[in-house]
Biopython code that builds the backbone (N, CA, C, O; Angstrom):
import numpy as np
from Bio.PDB.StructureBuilder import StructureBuilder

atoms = [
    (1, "UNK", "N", (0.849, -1.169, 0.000)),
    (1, "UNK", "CA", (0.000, 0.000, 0.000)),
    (1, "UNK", "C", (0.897, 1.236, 0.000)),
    (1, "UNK", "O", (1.846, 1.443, 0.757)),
    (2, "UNK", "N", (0.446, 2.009, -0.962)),
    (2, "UNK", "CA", (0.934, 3.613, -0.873)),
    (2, "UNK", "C", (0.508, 4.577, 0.007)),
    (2, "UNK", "O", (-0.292, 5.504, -0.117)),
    (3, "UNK", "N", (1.099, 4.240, 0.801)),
    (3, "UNK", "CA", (0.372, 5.363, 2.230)),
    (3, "UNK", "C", (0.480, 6.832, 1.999)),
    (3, "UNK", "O", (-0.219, 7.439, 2.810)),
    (4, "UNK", "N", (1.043, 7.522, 1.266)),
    (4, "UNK", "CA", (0.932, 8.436, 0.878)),
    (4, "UNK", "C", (0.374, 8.777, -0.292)),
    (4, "UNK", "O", (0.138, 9.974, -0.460)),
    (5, "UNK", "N", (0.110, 8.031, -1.127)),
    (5, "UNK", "CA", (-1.164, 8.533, -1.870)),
    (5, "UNK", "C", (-2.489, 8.149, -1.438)),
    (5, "UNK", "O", (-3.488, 8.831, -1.663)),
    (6, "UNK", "N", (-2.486, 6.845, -0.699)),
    (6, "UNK", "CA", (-3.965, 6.859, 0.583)),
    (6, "UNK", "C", (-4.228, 8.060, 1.432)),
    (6, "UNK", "O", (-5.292, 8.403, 1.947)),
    (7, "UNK", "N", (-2.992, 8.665, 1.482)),
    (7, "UNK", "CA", (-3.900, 10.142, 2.553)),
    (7, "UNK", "C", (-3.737, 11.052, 1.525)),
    (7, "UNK", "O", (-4.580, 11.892, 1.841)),
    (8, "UNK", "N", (-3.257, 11.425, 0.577)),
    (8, "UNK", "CA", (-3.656, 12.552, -0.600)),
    (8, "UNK", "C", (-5.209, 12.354, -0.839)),
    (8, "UNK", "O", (-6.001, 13.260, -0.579)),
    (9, "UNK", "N", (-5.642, 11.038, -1.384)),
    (9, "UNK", "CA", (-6.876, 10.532, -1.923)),
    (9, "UNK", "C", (-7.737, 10.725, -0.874)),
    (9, "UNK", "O", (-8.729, 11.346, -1.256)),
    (10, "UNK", "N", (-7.777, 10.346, 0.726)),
    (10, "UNK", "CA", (-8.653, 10.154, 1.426)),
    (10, "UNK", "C", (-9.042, 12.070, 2.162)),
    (10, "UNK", "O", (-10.192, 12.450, 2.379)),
    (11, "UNK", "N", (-7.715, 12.997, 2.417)),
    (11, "UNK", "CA", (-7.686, 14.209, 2.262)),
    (11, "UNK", "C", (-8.715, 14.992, 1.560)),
    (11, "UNK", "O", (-9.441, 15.876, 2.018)),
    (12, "UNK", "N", (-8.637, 14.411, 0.112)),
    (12, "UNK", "CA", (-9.022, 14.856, -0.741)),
    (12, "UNK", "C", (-10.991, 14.532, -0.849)),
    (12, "UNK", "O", (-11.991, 15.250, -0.825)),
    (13, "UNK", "N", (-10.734, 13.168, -0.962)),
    (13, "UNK", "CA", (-12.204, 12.377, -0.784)),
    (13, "UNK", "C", (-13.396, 12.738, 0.331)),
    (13, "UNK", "O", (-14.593, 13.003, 0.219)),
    (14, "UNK", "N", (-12.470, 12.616, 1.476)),
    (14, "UNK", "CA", (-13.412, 13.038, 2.742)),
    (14, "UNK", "C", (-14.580, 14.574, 2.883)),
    (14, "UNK", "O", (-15.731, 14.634, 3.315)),
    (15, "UNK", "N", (-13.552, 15.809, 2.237)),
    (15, "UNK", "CA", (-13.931, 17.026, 2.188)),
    (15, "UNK", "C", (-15.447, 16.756, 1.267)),
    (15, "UNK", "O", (-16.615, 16.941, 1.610)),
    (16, "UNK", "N", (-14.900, 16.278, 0.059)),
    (16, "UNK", "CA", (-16.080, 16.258, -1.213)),
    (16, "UNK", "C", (-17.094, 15.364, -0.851)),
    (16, "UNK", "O", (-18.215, 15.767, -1.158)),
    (17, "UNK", "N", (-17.052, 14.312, -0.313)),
    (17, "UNK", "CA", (-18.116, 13.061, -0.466)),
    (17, "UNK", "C", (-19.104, 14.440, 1.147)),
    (17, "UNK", "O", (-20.302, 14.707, 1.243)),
    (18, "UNK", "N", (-18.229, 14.806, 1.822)),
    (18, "UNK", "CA", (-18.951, 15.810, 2.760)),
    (18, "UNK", "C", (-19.878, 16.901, 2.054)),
    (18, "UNK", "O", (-21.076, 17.060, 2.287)),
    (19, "UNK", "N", (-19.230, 17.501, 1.300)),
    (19, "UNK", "CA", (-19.718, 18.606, 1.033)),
    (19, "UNK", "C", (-20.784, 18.404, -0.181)),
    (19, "UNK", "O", (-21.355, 19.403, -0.619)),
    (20, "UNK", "N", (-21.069, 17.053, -0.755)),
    (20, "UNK", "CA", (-22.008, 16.515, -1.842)),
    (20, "UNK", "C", (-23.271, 16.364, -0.784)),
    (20, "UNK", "O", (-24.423, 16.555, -1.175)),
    (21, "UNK", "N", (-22.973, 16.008, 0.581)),
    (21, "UNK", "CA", (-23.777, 15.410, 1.421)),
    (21, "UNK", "C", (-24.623, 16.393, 1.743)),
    (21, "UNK", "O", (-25.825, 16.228, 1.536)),
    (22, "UNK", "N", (-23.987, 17.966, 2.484)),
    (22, "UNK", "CA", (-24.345, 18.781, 2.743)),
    (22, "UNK", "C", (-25.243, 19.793, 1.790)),
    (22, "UNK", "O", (-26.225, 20.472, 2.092)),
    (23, "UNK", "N", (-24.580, 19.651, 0.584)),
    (23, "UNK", "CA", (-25.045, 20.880, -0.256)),
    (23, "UNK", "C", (-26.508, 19.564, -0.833)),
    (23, "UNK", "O", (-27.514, 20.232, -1.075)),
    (24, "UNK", "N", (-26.635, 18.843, -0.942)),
    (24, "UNK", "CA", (-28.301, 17.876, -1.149)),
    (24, "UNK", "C", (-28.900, 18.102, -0.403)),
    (24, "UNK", "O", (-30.012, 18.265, -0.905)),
    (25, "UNK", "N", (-28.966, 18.325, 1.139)),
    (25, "UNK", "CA", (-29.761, 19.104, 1.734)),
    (25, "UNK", "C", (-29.644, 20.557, 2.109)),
    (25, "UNK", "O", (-30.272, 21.003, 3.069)),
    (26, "UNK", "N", (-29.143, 21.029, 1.644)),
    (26, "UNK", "CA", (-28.925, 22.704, 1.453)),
    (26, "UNK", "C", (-28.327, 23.313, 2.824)),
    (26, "UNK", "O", (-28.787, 24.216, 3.523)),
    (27, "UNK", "N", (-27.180, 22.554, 2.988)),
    (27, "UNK", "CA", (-26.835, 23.010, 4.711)),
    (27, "UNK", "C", (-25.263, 22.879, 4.355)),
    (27, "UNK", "O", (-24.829, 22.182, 3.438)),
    (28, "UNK", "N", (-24.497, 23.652, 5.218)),
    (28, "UNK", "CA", (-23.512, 24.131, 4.789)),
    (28, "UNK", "C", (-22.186, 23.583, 5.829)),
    (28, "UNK", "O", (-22.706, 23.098, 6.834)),
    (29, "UNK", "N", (-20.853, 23.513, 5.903)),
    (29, "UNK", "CA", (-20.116, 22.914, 7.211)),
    (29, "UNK", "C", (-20.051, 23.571, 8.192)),
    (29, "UNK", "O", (-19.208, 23.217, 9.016)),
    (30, "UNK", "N", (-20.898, 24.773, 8.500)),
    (30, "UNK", "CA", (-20.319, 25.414, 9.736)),
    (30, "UNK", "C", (-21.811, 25.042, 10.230)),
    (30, "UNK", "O", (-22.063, 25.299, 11.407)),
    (31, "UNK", "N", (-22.869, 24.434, 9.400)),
    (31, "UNK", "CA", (-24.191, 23.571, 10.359)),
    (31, "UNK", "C", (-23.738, 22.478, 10.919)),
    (31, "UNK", "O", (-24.508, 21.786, 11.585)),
    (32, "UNK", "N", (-22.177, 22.063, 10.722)),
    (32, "UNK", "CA", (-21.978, 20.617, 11.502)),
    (32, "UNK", "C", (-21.838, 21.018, 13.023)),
    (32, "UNK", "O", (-21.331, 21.931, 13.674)),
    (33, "UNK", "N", (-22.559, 19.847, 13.251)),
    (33, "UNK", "CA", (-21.893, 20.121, 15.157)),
    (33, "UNK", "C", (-21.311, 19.303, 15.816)),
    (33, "UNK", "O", (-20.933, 19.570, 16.957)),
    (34, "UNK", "N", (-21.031, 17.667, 15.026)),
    (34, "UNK", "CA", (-20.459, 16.617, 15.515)),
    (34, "UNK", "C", (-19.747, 16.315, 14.203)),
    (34, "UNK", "O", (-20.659, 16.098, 13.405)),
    (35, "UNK", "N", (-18.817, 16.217, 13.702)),
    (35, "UNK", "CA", (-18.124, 14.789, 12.608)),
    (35, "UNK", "C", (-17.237, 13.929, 13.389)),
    (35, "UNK", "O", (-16.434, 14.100, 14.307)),
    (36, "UNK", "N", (-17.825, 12.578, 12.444)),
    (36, "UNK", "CA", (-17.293, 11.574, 13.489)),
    (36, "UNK", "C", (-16.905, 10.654, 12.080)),
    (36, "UNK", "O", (-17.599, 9.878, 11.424)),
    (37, "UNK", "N", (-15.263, 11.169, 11.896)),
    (37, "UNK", "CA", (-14.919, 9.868, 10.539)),
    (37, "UNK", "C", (-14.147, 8.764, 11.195)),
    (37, "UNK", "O", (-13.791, 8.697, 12.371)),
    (38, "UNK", "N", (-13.927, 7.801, 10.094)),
    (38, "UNK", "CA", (-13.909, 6.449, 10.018)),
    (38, "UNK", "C", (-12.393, 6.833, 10.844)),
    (38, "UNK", "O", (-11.677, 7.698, 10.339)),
    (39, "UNK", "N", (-11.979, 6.172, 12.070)),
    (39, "UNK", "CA", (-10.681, 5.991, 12.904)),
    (39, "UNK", "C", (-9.586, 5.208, 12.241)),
    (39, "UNK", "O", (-9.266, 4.109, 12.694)),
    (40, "UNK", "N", (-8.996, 5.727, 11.185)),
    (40, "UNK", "CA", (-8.358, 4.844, 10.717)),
    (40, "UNK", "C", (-6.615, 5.597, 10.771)),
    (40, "UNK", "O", (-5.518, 5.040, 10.759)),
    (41, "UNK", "N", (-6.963, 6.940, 10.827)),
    (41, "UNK", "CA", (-5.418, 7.896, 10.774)),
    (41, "UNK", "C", (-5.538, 9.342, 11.429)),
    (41, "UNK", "O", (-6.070, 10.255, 10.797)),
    (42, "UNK", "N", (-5.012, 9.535, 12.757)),
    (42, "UNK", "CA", (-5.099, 10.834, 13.010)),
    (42, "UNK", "C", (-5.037, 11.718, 12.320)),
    (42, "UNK", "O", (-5.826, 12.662, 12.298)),
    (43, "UNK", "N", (-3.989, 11.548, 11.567)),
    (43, "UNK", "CA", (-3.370, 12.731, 10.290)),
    (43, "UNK", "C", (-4.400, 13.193, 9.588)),
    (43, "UNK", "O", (-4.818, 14.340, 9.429)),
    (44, "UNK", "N", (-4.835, 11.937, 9.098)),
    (44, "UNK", "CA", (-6.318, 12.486, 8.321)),
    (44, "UNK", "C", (-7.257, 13.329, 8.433)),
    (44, "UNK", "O", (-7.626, 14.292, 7.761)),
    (45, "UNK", "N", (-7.780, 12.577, 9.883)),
    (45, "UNK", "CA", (-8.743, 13.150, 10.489)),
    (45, "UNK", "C", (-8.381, 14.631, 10.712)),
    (45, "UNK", "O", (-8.861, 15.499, 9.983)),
    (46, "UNK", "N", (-7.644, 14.883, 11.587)),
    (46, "UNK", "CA", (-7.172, 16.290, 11.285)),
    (46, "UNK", "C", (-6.969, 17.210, 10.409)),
    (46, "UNK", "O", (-7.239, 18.378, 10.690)),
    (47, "UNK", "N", (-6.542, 16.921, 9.390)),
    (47, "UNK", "CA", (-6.567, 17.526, 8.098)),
    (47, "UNK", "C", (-7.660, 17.831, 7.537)),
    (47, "UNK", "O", (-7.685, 18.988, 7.119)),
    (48, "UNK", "N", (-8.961, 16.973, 7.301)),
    (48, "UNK", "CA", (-10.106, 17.082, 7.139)),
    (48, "UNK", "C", (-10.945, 18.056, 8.225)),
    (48, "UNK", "O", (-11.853, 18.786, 7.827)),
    (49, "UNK", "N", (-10.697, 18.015, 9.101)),
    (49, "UNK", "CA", (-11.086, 19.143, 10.558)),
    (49, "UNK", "C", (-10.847, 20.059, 10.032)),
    (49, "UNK", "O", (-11.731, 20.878, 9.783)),
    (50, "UNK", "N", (-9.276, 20.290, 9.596)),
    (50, "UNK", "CA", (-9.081, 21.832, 9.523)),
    (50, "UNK", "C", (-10.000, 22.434, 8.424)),
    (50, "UNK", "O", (-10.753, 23.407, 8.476)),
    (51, "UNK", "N", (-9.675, 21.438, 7.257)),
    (51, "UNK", "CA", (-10.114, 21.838, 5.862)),
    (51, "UNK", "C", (-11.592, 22.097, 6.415)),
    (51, "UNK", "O", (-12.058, 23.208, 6.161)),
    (52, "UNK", "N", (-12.143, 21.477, 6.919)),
    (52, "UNK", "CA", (-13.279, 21.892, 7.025)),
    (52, "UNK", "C", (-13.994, 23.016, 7.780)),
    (52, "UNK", "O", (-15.185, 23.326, 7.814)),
    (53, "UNK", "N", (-12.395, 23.779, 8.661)),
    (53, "UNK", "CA", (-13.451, 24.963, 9.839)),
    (53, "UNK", "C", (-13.687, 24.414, 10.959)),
    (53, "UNK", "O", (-14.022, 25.186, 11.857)),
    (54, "UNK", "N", (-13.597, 22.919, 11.292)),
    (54, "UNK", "CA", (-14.351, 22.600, 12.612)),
    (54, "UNK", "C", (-13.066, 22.726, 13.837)),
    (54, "UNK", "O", (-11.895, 22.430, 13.599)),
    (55, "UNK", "N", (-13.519, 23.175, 15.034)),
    (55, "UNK", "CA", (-12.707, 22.970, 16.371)),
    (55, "UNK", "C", (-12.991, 21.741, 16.827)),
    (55, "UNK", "O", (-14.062, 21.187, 16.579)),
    (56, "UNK", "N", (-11.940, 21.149, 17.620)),
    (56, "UNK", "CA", (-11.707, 20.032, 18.404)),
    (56, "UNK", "C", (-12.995, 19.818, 18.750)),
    (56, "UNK", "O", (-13.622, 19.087, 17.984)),
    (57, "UNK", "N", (-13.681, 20.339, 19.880)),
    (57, "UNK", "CA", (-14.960, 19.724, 20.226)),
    (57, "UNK", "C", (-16.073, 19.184, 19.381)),
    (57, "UNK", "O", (-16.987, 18.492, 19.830)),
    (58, "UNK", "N", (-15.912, 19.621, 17.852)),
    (58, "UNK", "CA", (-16.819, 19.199, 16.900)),
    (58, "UNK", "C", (-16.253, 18.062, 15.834)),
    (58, "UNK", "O", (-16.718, 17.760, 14.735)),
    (59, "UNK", "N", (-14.970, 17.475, 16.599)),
    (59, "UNK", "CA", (-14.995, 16.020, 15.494)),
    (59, "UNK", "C", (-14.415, 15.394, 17.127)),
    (59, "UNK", "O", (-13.742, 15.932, 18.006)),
    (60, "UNK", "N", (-15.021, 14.062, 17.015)),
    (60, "UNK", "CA", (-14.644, 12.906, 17.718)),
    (60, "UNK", "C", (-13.445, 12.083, 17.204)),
    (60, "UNK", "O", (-13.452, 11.651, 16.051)),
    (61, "UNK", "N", (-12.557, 11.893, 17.931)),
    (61, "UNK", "CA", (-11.564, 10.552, 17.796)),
    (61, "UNK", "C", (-11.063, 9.896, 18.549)),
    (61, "UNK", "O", (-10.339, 10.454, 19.374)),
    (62, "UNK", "N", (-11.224, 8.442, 18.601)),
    (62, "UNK", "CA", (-10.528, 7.818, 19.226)),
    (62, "UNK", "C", (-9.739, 6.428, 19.031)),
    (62, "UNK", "O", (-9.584, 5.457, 19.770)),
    (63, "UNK", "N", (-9.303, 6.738, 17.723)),
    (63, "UNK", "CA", (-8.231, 5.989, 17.591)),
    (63, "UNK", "C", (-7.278, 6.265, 18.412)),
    (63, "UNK", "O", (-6.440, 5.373, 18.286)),
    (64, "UNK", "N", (-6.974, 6.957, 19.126)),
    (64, "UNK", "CA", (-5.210, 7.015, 19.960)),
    (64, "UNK", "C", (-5.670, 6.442, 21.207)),
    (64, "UNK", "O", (-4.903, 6.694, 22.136)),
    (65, "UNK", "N", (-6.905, 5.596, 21.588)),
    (65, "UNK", "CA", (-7.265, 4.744, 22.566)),
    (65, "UNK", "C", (-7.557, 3.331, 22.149)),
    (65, "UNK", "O", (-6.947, 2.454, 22.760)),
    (66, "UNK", "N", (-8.308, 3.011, 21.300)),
    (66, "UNK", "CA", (-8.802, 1.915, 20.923)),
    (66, "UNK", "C", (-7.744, 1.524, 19.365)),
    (66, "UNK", "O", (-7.468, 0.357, 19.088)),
    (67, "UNK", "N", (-7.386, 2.417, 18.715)),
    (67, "UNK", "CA", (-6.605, 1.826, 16.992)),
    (67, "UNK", "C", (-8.004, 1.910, 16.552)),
    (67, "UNK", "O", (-9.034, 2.123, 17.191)),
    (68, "UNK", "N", (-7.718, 1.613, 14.871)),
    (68, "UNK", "CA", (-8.314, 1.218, 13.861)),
    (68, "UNK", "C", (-9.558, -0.181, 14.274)),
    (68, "UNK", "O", (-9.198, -1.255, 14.755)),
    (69, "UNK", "N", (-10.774, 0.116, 14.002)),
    (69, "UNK", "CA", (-11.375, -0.720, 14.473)),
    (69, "UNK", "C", (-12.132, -1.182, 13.051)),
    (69, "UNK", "O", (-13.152, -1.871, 13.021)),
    (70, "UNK", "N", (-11.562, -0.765, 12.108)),
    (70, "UNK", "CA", (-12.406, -0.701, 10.518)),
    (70, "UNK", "C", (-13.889, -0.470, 9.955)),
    (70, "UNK", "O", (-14.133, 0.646, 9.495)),
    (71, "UNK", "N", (-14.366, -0.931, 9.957)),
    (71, "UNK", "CA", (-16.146, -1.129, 9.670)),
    (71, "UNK", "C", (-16.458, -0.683, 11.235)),
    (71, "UNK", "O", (-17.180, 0.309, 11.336)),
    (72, "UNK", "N", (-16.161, -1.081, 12.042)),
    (72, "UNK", "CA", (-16.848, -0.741, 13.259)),
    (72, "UNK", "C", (-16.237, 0.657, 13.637)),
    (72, "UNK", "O", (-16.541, 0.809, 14.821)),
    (73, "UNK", "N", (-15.734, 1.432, 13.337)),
    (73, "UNK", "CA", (-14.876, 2.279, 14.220)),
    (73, "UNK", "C", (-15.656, 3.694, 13.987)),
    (73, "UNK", "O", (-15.098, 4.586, 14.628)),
    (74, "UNK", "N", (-16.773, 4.145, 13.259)),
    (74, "UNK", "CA", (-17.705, 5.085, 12.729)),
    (74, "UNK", "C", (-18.814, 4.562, 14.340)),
    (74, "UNK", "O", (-18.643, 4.874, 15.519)),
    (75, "UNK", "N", (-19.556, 3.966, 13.898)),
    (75, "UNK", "CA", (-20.472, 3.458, 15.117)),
    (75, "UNK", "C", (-20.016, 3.073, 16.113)),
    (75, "UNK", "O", (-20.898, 2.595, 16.825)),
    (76, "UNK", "N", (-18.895, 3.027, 16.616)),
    (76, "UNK", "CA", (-18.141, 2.868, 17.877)),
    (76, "UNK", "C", (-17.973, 4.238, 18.671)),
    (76, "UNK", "O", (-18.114, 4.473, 19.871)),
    (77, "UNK", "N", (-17.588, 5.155, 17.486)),
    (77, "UNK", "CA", (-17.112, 6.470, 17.826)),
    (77, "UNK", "C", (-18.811, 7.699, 17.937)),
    (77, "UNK", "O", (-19.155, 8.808, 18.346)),
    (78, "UNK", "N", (-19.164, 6.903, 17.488)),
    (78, "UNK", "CA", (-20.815, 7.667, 17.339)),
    (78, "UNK", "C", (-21.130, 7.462, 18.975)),
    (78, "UNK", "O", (-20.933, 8.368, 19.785)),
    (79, "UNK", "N", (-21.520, 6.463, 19.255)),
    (79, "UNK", "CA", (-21.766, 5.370, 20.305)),
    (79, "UNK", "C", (-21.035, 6.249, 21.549)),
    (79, "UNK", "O", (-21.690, 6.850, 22.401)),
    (80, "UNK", "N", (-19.495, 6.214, 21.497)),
    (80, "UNK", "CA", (-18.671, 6.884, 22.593)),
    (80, "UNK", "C", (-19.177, 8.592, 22.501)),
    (80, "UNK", "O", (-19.294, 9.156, 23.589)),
    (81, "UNK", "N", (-19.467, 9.392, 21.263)),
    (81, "UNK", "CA", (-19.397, 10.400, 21.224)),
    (81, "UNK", "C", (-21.084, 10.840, 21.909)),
    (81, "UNK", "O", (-21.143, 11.664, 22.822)),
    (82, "UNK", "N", (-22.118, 10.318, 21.459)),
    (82, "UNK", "CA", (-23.336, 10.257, 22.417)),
    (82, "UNK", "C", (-23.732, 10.157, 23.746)),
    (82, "UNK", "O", (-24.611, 10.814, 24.302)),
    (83, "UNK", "N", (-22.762, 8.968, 24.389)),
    (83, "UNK", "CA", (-22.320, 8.577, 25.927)),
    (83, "UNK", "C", (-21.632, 9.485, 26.348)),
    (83, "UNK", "O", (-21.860, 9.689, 27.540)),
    (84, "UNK", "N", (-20.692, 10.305, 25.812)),
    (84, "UNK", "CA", (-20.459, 11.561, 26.558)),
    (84, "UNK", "C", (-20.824, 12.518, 26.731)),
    (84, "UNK", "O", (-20.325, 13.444, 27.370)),
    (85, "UNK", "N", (-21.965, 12.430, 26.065)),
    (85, "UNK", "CA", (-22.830, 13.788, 25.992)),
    (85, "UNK", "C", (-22.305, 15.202, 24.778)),
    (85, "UNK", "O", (-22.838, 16.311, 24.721)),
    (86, "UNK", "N", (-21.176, 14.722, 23.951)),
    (86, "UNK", "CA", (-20.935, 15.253, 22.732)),
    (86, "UNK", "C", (-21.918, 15.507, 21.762)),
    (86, "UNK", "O", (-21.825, 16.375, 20.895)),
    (87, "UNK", "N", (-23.094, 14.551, 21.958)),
    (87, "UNK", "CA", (-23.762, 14.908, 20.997)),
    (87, "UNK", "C", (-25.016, 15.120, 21.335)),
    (87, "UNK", "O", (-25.296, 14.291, 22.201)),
    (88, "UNK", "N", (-26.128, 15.955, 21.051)),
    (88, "UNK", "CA", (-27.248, 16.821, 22.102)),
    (88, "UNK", "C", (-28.290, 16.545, 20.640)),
    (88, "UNK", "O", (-27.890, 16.439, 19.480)),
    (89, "UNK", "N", (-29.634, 16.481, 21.107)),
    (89, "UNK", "CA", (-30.583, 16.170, 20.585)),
    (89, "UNK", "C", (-30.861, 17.841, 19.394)),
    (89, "UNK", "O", (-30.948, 19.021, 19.735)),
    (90, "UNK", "N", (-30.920, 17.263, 18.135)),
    (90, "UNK", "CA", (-30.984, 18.796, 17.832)),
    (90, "UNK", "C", (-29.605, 18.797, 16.637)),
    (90, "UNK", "O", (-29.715, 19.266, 15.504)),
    (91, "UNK", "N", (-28.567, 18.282, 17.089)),
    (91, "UNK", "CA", (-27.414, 18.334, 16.820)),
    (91, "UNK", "C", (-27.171, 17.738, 15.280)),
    (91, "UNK", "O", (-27.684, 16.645, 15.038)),
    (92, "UNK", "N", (-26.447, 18.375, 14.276)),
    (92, "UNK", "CA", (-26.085, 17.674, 13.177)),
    (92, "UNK", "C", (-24.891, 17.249, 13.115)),
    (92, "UNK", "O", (-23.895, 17.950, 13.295)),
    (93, "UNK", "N", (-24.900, 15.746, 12.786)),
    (93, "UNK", "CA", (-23.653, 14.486, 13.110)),
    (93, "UNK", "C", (-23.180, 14.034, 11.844)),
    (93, "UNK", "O", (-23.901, 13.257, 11.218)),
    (94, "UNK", "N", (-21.974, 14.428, 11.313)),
    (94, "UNK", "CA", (-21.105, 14.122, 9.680)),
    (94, "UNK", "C", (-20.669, 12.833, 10.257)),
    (94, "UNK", "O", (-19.704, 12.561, 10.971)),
    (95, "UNK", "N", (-21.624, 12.105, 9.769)),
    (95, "UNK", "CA", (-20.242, 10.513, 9.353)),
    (95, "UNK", "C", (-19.421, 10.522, 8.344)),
    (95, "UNK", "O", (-20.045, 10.700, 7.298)),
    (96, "UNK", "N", (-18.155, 10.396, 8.170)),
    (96, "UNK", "CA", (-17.896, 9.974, 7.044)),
    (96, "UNK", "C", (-16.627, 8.780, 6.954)),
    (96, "UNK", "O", (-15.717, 8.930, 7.769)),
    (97, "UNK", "N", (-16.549, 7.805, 6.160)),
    (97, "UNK", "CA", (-15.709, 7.048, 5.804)),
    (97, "UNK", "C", (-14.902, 7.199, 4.684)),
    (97, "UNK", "O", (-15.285, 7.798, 3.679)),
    (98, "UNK", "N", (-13.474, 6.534, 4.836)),
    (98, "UNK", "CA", (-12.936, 6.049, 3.515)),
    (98, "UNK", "C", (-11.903, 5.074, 3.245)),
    (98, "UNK", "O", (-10.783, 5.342, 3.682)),
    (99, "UNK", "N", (-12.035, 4.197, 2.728)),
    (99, "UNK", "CA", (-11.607, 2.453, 3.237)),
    (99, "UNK", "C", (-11.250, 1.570, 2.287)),
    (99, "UNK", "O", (-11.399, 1.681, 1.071)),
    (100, "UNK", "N", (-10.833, 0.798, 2.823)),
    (100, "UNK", "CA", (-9.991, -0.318, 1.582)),
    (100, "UNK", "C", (-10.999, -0.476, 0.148)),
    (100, "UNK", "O", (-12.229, -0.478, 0.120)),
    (101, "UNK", "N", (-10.077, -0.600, -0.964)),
    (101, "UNK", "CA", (-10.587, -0.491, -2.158)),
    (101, "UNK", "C", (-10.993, 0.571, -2.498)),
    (101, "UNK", "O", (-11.801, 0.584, -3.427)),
    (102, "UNK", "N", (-10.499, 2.104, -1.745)),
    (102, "UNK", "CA", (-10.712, 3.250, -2.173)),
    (102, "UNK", "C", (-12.431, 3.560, -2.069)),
    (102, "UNK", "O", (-12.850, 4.385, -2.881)),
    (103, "UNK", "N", (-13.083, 3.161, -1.451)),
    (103, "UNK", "CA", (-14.261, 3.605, -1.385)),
    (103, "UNK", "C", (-14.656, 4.585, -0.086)),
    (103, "UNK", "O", (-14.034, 4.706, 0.969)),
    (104, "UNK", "N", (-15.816, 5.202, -0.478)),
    (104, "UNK", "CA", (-15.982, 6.420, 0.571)),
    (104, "UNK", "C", (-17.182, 7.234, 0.762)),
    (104, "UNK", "O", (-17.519, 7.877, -0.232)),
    (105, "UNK", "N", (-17.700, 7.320, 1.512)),
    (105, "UNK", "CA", (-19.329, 7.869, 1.813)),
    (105, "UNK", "C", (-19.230, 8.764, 2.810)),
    (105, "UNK", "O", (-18.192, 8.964, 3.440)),
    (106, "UNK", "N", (-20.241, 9.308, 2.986)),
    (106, "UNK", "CA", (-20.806, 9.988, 4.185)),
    (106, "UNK", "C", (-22.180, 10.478, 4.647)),
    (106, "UNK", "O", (-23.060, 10.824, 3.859)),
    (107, "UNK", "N", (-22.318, 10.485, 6.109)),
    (107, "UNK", "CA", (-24.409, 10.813, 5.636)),
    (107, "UNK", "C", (-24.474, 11.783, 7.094)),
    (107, "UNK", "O", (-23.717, 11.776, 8.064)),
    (108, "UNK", "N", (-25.484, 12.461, 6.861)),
    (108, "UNK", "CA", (-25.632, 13.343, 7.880)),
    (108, "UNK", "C", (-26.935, 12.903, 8.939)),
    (108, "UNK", "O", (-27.932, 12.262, 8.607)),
    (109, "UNK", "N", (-26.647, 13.394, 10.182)),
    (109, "UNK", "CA", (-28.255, 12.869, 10.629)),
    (109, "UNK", "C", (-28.227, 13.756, 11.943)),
    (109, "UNK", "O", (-27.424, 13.988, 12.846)),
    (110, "UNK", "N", (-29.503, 14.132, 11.594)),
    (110, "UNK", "CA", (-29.993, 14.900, 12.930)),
    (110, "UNK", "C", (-30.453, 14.607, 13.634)),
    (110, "UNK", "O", (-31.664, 14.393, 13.577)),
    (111, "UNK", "N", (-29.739, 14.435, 14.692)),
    (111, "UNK", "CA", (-30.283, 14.031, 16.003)),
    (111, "UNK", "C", (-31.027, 14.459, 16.976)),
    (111, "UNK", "O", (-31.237, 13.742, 17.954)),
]
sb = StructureBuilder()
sb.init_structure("model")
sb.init_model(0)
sb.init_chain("A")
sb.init_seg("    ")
for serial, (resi, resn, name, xyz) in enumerate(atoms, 1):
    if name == "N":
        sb.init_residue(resn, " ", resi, " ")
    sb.init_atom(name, np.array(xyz, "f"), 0.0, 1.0, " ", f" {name:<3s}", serial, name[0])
structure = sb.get_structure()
């Protein structure tokens, strides 16, 4: 694996598959109040934070406790980010993934 063109691509991927998500329902990234992506690379995740405007309190991570949990690590981190009270009824929550075989989604949901 090319780990450096996996985080160019996923850098790159995460912002757009977001902002396709957002602009279909006509809401914009500074309506996010939780993103919670796939735990697979701090680096990432961060990068995508910035690119996107959000402060620490508005993306969840916890890969630097648990690692890469793959398929599970979106609903794990949802799960932890709810139980702490991160996420408040009302609240709009960015999932997004991007994962082996280059594939990549994201969906919004108001909670």
């Amino acid at each position: 694996m090319d780990g450096q063109f996996v985080f160019k691509m996923a850098v790159v991927k995460f912002p757009e598959v977001i902002k396709e998500a957002l602009d279909s329902v006509g809401l914009s990234q500074s309506d996010i109040n939780m993103f919670i992506p796939h735990q697979a690379n701090l680096r990432i995740s961060s990068f995508v934070q910035h690119k996107l405007g959000l402060g620490d309190h508005q993306v969840w991570n916890n890969i630097q406790r648990i690692g890469n949990t793959t398929a599970a690590s979106v609903p794990i981190a949802l799960c932890e980010a709810v139980e702490a009270g991160a996420v408040k009824p009302g609240d709009l929550v960015c999932l997004a993934a991007f994962g082996s075989g280059f594939t990549w989604a994201s969906a919004l949901i108001r909670w």
